[in-house]
N, CA, C and O atoms as a CHARMM CRD file, in Angstrom:
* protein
*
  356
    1    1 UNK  N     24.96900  -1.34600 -81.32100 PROA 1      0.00000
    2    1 UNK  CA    25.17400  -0.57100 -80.12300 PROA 1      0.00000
    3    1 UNK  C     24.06700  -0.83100 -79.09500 PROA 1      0.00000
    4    1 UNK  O     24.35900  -1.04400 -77.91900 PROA 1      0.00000
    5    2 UNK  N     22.79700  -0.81600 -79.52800 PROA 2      0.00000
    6    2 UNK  CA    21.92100  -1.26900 -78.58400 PROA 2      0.00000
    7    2 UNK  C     21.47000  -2.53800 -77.58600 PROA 2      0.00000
    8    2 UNK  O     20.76600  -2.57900 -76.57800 PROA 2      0.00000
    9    3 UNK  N     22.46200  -3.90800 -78.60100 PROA 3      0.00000
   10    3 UNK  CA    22.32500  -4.91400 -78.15000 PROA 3      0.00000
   11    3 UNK  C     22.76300  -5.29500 -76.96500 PROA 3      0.00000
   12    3 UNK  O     22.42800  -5.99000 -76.00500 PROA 3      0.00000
   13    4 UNK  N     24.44800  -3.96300 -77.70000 PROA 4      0.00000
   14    4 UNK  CA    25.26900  -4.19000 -76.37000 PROA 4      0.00000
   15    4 UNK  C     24.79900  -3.40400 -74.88200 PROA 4      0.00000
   16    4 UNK  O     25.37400  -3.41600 -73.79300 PROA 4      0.00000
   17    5 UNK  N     23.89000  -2.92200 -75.18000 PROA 5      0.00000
   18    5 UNK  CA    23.12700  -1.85900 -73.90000 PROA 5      0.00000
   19    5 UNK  C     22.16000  -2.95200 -73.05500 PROA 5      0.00000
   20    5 UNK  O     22.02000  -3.08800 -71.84000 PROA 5      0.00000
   21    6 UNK  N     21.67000  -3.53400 -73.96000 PROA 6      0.00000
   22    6 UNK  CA    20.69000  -4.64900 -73.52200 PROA 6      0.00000
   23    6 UNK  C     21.53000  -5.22100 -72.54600 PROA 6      0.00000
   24    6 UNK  O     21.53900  -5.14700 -71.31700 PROA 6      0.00000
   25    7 UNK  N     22.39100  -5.94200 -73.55400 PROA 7      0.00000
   26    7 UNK  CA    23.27100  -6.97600 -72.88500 PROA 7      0.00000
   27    7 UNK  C     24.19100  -6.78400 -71.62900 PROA 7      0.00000
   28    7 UNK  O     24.72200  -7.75000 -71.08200 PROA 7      0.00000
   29    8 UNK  N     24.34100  -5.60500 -71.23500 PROA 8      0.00000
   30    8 UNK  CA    24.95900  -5.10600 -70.19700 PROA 8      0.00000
   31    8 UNK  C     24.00400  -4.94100 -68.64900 PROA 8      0.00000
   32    8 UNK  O     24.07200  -5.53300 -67.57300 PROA 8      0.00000
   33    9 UNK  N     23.35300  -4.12000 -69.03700 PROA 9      0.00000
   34    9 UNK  CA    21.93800  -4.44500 -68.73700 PROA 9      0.00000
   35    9 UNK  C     21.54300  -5.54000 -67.91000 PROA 9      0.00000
   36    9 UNK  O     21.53000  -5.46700 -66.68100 PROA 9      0.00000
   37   10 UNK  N     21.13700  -6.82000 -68.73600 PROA 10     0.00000
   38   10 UNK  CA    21.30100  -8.30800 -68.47900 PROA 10     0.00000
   39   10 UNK  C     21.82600  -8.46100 -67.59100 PROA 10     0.00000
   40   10 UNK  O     21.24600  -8.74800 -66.54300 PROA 10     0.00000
   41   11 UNK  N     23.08900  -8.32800 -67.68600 PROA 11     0.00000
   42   11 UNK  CA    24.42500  -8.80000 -67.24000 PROA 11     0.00000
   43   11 UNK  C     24.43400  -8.03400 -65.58300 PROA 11     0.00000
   44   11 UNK  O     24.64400  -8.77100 -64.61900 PROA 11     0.00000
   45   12 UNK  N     24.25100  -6.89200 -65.41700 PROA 12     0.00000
   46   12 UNK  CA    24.03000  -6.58100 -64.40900 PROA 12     0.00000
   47   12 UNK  C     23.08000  -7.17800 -63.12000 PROA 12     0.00000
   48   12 UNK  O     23.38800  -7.67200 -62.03500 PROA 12     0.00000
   49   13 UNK  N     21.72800  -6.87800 -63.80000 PROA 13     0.00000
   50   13 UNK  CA    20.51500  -7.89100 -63.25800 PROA 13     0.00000
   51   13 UNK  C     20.75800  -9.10400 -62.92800 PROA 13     0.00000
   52   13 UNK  O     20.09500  -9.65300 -62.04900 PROA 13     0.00000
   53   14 UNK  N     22.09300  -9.94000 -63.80200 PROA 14     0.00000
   54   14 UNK  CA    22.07200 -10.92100 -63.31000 PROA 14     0.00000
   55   14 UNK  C     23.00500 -11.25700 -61.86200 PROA 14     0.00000
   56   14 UNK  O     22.68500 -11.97600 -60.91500 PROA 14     0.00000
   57   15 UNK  N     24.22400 -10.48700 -62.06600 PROA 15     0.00000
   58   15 UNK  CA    25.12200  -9.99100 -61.14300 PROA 15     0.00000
   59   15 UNK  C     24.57300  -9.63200 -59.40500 PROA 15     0.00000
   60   15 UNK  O     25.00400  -9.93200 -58.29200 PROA 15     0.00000
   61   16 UNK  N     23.41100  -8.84400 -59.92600 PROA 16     0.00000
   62   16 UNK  CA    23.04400  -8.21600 -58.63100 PROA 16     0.00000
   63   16 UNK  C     22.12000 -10.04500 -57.83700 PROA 16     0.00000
   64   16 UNK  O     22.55900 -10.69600 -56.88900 PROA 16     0.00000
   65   17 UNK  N     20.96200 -10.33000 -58.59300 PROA 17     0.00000
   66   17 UNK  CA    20.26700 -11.64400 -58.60700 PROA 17     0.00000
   67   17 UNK  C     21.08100 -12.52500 -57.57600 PROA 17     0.00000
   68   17 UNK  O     20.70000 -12.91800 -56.47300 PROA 17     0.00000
   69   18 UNK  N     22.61900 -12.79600 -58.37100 PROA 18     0.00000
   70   18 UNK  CA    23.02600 -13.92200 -57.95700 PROA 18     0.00000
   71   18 UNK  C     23.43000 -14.07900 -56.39000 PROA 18     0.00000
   72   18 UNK  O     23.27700 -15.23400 -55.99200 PROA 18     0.00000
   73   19 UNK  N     23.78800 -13.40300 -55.67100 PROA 19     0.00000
   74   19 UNK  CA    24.59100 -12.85300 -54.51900 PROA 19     0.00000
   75   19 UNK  C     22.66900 -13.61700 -53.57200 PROA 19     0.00000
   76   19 UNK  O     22.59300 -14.66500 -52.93000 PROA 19     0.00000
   77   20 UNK  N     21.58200 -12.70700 -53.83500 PROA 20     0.00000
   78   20 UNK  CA    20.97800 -12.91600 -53.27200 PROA 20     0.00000
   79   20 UNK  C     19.89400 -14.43500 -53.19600 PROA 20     0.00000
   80   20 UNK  O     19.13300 -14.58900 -52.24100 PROA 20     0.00000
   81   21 UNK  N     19.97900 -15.40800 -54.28000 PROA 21     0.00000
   82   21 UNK  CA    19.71600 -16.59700 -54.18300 PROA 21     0.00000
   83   21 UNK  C     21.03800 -17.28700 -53.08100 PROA 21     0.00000
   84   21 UNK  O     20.88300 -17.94700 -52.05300 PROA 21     0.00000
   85   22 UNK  N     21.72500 -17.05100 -53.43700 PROA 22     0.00000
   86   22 UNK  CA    22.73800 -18.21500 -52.68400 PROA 22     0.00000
   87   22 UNK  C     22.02900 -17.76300 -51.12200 PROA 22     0.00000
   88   22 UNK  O     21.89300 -18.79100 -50.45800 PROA 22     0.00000
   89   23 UNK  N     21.59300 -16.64600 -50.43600 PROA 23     0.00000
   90   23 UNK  CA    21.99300 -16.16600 -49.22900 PROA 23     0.00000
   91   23 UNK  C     20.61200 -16.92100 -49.07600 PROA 23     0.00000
   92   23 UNK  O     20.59900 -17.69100 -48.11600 PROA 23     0.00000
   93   24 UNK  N     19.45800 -16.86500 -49.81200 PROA 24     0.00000
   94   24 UNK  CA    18.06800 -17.66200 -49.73800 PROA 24     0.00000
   95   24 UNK  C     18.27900 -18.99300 -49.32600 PROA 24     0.00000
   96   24 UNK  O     17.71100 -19.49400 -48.35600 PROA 24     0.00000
   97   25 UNK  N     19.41100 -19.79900 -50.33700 PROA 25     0.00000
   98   25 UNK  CA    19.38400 -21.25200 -50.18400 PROA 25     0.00000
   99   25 UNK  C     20.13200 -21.49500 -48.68600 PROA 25     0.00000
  100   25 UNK  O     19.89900 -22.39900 -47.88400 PROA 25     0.00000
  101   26 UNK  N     21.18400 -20.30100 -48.56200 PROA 26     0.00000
  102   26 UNK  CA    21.71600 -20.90200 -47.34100 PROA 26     0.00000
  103   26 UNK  C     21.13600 -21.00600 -46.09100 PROA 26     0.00000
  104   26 UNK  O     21.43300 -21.73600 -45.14500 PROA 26     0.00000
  105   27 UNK  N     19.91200 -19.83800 -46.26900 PROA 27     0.00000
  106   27 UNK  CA    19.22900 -19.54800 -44.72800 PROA 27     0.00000
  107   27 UNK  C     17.93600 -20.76700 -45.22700 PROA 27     0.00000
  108   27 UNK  O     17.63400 -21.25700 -44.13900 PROA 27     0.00000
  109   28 UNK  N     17.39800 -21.19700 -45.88500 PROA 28     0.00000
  110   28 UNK  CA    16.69600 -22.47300 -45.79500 PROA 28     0.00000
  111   28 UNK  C     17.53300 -23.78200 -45.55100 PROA 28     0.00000
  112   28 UNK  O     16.73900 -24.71200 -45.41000 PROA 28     0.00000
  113   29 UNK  N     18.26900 -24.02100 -45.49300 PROA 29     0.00000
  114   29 UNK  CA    19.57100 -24.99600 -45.60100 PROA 29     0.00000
  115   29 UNK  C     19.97800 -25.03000 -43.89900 PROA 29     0.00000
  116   29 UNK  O     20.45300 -25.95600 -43.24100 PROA 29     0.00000
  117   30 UNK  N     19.66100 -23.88400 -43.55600 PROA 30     0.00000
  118   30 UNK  CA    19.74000 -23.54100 -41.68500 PROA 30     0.00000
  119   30 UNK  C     18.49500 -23.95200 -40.94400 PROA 30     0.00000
  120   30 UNK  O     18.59200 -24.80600 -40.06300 PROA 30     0.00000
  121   31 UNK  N     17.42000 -23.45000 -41.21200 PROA 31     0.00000
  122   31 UNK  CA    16.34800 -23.45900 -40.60900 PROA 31     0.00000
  123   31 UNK  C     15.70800 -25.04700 -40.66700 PROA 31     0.00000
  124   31 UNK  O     14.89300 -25.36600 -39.80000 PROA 31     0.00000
  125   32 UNK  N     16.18800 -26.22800 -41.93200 PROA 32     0.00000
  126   32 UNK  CA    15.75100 -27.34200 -41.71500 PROA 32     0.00000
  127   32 UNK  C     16.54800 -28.00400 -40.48500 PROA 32     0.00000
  128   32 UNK  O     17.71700 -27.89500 -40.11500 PROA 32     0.00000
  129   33 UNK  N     15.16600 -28.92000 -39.87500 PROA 33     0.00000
  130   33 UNK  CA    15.95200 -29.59000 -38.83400 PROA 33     0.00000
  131   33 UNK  C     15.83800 -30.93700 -38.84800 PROA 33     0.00000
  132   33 UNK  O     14.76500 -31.37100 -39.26500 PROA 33     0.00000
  133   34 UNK  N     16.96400 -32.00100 -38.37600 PROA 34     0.00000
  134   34 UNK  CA    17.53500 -32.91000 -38.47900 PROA 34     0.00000
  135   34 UNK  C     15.79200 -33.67900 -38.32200 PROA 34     0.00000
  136   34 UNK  O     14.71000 -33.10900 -38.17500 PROA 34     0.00000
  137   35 UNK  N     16.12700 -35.19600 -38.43300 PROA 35     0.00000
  138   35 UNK  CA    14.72500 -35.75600 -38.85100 PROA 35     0.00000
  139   35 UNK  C     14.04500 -36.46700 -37.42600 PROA 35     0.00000
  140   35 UNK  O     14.71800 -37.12200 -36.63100 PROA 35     0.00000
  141   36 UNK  N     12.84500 -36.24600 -37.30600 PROA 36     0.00000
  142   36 UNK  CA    12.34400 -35.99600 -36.12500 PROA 36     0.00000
  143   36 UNK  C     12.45400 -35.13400 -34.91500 PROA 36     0.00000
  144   36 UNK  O     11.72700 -35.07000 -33.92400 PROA 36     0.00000
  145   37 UNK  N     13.56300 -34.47200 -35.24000 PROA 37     0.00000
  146   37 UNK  CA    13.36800 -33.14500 -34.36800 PROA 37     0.00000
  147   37 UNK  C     12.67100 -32.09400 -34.04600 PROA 37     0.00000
  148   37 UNK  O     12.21700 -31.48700 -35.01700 PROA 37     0.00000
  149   38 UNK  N     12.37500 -31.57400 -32.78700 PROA 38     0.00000
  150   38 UNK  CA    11.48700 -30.49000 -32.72500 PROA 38     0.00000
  151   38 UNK  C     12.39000 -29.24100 -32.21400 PROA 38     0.00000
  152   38 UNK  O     13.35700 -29.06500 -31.47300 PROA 38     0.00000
  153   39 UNK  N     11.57200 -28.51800 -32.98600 PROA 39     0.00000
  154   39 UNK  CA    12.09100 -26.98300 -32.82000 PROA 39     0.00000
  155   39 UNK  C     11.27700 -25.80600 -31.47800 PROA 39     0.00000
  156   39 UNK  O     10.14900 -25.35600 -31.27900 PROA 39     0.00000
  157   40 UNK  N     12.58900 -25.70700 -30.83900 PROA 40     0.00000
  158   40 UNK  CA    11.85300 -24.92800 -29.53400 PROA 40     0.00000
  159   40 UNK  C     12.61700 -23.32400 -29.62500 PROA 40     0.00000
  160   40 UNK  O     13.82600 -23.11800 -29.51700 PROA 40     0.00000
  161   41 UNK  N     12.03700 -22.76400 -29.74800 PROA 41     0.00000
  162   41 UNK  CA    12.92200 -21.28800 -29.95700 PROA 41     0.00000
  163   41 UNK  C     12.80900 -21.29600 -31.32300 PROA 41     0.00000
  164   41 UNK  O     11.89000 -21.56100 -32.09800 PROA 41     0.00000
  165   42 UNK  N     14.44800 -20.79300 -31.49600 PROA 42     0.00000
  166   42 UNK  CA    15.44700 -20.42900 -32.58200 PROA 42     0.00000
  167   42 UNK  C     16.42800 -21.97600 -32.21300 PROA 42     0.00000
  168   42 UNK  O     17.45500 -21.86700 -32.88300 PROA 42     0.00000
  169   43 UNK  N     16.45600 -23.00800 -31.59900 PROA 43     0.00000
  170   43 UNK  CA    17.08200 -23.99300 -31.64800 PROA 43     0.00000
  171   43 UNK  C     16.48300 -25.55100 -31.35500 PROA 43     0.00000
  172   43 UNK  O     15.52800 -25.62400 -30.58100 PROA 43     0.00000
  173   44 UNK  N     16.88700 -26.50000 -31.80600 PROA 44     0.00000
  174   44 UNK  CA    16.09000 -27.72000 -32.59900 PROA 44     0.00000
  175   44 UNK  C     16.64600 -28.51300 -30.95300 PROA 44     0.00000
  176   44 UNK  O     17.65400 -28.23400 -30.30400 PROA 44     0.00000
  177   45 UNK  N     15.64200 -29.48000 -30.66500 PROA 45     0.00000
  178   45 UNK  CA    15.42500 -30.54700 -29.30900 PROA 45     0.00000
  179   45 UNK  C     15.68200 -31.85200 -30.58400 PROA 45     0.00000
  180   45 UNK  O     15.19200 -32.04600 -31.69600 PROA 45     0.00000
  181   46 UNK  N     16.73400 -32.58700 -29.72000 PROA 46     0.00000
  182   46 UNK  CA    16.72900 -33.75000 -30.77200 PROA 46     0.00000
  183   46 UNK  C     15.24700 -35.12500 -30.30200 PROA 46     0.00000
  184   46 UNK  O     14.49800 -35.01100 -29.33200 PROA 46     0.00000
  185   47 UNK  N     15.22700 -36.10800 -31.16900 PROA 47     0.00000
  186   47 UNK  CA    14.16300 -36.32000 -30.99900 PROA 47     0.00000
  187   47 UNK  C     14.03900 -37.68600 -29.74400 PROA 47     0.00000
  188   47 UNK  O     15.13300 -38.08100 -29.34300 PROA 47     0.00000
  189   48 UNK  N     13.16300 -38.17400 -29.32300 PROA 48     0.00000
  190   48 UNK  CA    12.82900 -38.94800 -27.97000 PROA 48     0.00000
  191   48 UNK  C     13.69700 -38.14000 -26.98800 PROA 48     0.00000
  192   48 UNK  O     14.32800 -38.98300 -26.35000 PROA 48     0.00000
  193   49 UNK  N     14.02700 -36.91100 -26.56500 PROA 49     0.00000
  194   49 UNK  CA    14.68900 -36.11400 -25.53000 PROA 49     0.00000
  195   49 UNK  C     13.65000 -35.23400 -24.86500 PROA 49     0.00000
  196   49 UNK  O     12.72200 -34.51700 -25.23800 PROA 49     0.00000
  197   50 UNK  N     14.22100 -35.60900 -23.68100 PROA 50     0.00000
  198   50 UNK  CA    13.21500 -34.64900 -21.96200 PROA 50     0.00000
  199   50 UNK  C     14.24400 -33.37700 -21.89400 PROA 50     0.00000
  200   50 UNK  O     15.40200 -33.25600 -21.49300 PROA 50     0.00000
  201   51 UNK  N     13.52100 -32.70200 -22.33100 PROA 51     0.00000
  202   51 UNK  CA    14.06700 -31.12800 -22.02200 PROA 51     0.00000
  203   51 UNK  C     12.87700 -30.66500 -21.14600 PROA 51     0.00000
  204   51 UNK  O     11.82100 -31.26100 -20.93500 PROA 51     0.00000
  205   52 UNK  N     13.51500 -28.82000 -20.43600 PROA 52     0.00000
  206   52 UNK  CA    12.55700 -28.33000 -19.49000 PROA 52     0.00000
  207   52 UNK  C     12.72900 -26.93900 -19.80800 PROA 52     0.00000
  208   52 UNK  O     13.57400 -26.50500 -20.59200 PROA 52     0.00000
  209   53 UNK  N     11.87000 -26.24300 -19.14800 PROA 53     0.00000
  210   53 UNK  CA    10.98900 -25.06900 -20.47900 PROA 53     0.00000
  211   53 UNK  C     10.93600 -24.19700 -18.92500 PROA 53     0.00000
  212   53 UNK  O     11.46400 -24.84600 -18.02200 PROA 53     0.00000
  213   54 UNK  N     10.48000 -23.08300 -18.58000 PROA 54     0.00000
  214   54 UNK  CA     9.97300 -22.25800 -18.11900 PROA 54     0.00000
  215   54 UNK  C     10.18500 -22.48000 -16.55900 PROA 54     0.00000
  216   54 UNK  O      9.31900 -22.73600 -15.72300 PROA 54     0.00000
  217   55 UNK  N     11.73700 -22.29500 -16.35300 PROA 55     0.00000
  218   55 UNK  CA    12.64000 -22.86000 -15.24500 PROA 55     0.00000
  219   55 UNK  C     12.32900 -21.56900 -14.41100 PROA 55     0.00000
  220   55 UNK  O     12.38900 -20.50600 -15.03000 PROA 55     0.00000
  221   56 UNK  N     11.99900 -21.53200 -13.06300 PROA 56     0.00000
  222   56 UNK  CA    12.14000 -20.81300 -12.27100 PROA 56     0.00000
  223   56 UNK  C     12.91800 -20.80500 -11.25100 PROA 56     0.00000
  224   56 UNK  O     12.78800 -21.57500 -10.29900 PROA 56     0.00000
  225   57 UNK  N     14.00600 -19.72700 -11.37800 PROA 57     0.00000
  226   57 UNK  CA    15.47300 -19.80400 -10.52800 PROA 57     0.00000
  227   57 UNK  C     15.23500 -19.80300  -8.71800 PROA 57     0.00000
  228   57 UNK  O     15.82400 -20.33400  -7.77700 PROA 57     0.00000
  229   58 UNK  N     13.91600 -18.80500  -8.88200 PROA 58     0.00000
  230   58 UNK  CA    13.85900 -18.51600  -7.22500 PROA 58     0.00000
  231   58 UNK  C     13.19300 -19.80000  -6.38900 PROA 58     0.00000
  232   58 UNK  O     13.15700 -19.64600  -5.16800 PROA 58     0.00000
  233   59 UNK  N     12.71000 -20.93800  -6.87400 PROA 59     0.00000
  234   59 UNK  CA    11.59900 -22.05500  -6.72200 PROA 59     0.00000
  235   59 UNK  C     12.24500 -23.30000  -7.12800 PROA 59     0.00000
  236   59 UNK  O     12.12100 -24.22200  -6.32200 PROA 59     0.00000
  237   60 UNK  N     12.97400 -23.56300  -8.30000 PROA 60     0.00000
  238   60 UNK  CA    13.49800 -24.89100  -8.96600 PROA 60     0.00000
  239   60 UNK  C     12.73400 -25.27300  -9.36500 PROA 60     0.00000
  240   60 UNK  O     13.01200 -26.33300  -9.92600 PROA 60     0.00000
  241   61 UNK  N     11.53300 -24.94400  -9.44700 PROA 61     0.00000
  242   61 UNK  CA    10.83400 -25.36600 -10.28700 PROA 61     0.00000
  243   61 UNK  C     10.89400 -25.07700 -12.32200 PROA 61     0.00000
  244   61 UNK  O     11.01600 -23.98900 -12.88500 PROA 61     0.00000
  245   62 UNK  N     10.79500 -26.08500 -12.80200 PROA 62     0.00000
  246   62 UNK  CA    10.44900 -26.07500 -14.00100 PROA 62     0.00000
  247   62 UNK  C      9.44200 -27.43100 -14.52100 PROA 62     0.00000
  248   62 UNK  O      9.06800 -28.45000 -13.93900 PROA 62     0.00000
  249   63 UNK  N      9.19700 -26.83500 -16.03800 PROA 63     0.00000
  250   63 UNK  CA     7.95400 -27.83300 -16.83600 PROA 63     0.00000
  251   63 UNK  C      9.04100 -28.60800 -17.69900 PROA 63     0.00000
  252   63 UNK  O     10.10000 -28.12400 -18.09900 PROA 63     0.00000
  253   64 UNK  N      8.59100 -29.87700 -17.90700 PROA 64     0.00000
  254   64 UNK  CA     9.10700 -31.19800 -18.60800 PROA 64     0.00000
  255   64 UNK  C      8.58400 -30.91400 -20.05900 PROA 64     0.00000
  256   64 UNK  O      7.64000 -30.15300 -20.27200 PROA 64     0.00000
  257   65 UNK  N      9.44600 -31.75800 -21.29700 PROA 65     0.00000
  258   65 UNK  CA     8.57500 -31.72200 -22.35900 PROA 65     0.00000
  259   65 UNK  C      9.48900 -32.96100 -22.77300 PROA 65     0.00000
  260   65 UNK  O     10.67400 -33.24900 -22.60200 PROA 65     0.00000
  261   66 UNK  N      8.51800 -33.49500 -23.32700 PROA 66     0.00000
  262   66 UNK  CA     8.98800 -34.98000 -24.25600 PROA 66     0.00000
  263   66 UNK  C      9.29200 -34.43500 -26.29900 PROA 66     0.00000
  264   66 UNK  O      8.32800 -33.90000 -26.84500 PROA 66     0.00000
  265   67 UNK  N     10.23700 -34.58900 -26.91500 PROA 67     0.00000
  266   67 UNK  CA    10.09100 -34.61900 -28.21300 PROA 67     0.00000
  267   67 UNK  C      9.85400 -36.18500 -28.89600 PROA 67     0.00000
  268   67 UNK  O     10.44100 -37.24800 -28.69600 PROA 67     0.00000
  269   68 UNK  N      8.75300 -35.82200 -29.76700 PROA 68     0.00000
  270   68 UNK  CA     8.56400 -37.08900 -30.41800 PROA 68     0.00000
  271   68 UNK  C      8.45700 -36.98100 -31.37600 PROA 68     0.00000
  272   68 UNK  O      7.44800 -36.35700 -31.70500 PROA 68     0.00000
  273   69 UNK  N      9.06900 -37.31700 -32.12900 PROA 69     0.00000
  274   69 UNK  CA     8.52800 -37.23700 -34.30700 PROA 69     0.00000
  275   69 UNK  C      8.45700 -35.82200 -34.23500 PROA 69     0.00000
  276   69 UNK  O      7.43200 -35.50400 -34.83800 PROA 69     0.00000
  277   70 UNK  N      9.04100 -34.79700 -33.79300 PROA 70     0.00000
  278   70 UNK  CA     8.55800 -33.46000 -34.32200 PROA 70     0.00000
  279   70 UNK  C      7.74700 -32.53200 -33.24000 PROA 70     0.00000
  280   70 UNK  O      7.87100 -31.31000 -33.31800 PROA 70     0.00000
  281   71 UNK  N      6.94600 -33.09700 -32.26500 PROA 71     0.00000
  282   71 UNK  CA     5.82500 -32.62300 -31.90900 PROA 71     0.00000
  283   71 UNK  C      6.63900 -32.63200 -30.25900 PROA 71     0.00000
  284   71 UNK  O      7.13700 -33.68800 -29.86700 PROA 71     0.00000
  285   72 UNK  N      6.70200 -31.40100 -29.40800 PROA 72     0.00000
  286   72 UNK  CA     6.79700 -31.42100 -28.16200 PROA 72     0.00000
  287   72 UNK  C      5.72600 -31.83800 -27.72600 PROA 72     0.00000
  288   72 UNK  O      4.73200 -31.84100 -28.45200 PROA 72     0.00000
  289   73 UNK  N      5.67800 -32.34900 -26.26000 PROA 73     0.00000
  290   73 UNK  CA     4.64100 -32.68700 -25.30300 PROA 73     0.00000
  291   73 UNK  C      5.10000 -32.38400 -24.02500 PROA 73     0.00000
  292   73 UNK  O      6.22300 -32.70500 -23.63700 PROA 73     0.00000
  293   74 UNK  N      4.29900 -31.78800 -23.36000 PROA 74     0.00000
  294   74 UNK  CA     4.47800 -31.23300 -21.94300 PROA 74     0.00000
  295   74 UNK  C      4.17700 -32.64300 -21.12900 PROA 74     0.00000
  296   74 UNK  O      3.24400 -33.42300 -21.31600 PROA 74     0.00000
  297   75 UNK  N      5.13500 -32.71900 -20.27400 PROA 75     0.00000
  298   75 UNK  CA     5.17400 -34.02500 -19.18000 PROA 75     0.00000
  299   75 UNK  C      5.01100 -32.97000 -17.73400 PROA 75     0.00000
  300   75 UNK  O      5.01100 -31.75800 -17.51600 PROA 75     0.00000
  301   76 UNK  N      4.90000 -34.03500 -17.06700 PROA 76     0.00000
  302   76 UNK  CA     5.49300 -33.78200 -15.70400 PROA 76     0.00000
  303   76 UNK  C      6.33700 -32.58800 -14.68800 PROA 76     0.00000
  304   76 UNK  O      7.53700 -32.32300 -14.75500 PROA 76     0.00000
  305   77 UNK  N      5.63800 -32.17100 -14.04500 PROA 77     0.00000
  306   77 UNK  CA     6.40100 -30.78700 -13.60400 PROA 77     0.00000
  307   77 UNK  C      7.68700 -31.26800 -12.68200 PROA 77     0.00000
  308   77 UNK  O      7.30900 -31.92700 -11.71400 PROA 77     0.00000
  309   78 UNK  N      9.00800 -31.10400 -12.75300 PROA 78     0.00000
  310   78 UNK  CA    10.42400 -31.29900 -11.92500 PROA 78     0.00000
  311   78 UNK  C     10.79300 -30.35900 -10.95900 PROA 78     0.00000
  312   78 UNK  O     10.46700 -29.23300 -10.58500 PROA 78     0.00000
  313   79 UNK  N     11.19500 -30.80400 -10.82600 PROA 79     0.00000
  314   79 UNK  CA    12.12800 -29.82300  -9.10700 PROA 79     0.00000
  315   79 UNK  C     14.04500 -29.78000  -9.35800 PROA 79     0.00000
  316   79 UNK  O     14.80500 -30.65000  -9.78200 PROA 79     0.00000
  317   80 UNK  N     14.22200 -28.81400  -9.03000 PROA 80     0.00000
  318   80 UNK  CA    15.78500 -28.81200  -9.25100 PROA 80     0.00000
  319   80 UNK  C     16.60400 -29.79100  -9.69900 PROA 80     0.00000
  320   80 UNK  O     16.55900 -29.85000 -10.92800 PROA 80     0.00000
  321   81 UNK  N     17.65400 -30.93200  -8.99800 PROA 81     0.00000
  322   81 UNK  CA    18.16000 -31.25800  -9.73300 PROA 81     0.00000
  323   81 UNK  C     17.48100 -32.62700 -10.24700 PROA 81     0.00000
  324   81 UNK  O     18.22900 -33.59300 -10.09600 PROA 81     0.00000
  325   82 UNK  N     16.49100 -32.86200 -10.69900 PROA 82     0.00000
  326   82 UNK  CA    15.38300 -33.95800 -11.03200 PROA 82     0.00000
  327   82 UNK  C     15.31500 -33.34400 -12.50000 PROA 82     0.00000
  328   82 UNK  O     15.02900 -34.05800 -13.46100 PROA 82     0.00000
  329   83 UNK  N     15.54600 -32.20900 -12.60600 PROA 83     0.00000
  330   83 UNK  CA    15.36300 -31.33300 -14.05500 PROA 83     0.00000
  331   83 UNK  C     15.68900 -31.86200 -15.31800 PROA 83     0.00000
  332   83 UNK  O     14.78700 -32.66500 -15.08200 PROA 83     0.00000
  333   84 UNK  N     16.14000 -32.22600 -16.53700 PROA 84     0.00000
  334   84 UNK  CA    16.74200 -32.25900 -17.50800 PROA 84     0.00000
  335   84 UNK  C     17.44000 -31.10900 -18.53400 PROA 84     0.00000
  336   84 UNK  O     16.65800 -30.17000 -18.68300 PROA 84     0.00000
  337   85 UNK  N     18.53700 -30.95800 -19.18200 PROA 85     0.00000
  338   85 UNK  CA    18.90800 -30.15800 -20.08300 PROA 85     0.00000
  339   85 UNK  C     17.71300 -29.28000 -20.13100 PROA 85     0.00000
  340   85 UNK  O     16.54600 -29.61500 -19.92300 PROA 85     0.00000
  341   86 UNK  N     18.38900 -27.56600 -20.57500 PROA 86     0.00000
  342   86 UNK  CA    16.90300 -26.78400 -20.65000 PROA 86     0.00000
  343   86 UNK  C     17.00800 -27.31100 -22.22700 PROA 86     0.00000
  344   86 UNK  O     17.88700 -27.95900 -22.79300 PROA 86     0.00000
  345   87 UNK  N     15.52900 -26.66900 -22.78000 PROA 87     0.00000
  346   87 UNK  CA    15.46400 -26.91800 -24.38200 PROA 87     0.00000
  347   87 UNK  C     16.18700 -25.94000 -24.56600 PROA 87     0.00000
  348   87 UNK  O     16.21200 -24.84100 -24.01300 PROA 87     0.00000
  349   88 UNK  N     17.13700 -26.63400 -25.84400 PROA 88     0.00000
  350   88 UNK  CA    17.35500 -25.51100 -26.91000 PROA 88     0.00000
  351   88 UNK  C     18.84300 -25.01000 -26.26500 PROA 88     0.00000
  352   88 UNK  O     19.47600 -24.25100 -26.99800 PROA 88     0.00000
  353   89 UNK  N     19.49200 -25.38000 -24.90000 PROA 89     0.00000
  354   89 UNK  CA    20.88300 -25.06000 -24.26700 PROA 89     0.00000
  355   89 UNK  C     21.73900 -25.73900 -24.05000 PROA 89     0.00000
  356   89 UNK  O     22.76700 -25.29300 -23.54200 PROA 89     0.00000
């Protein structure tokens, strides 16, 4: 009788366990990004791409950034339509 208490037991713990590994692997499985890409936000700049960052609507002005291997780099400041894709949109 006790084994079967154990064993239920077990069986539960394992039940509850399982639900929450899968949800682990899937949100690491999200957050990797493709190879050489850099991550700006919550969304990945693919890599050798000129995106622009900190766009100001009333001016046209915005800042340049280069992705390389991973690593953004701030370039060159643009003017309206001289701009590129914003990062990350």
């Amino acid at each position: 009788m006790r084994v079967m208490s154990v064993m239920k037991v077990a069986f539960l713990a394992g039940m509850i366990a399982l639900p929450a590994s899968f949800s682990a692997a899937s949100a690491k499985a999200m957050k990797q990004l493709p190879p050489g890409a850099c991550a700006f936000e919550k969304s990945a700049v693919a890599n050798k791409t000129f995106c622009s960052f900190n766009c100001d609507a009333a001016t046209n002005w915005c800042s340049q950034q280069l992705c390389s291997n991973g690593a953004l780099t701030k370039v060159i400041p643009c003017y309206g339509t001289f701009c590129s894709a914003k990062c990350g949109g």
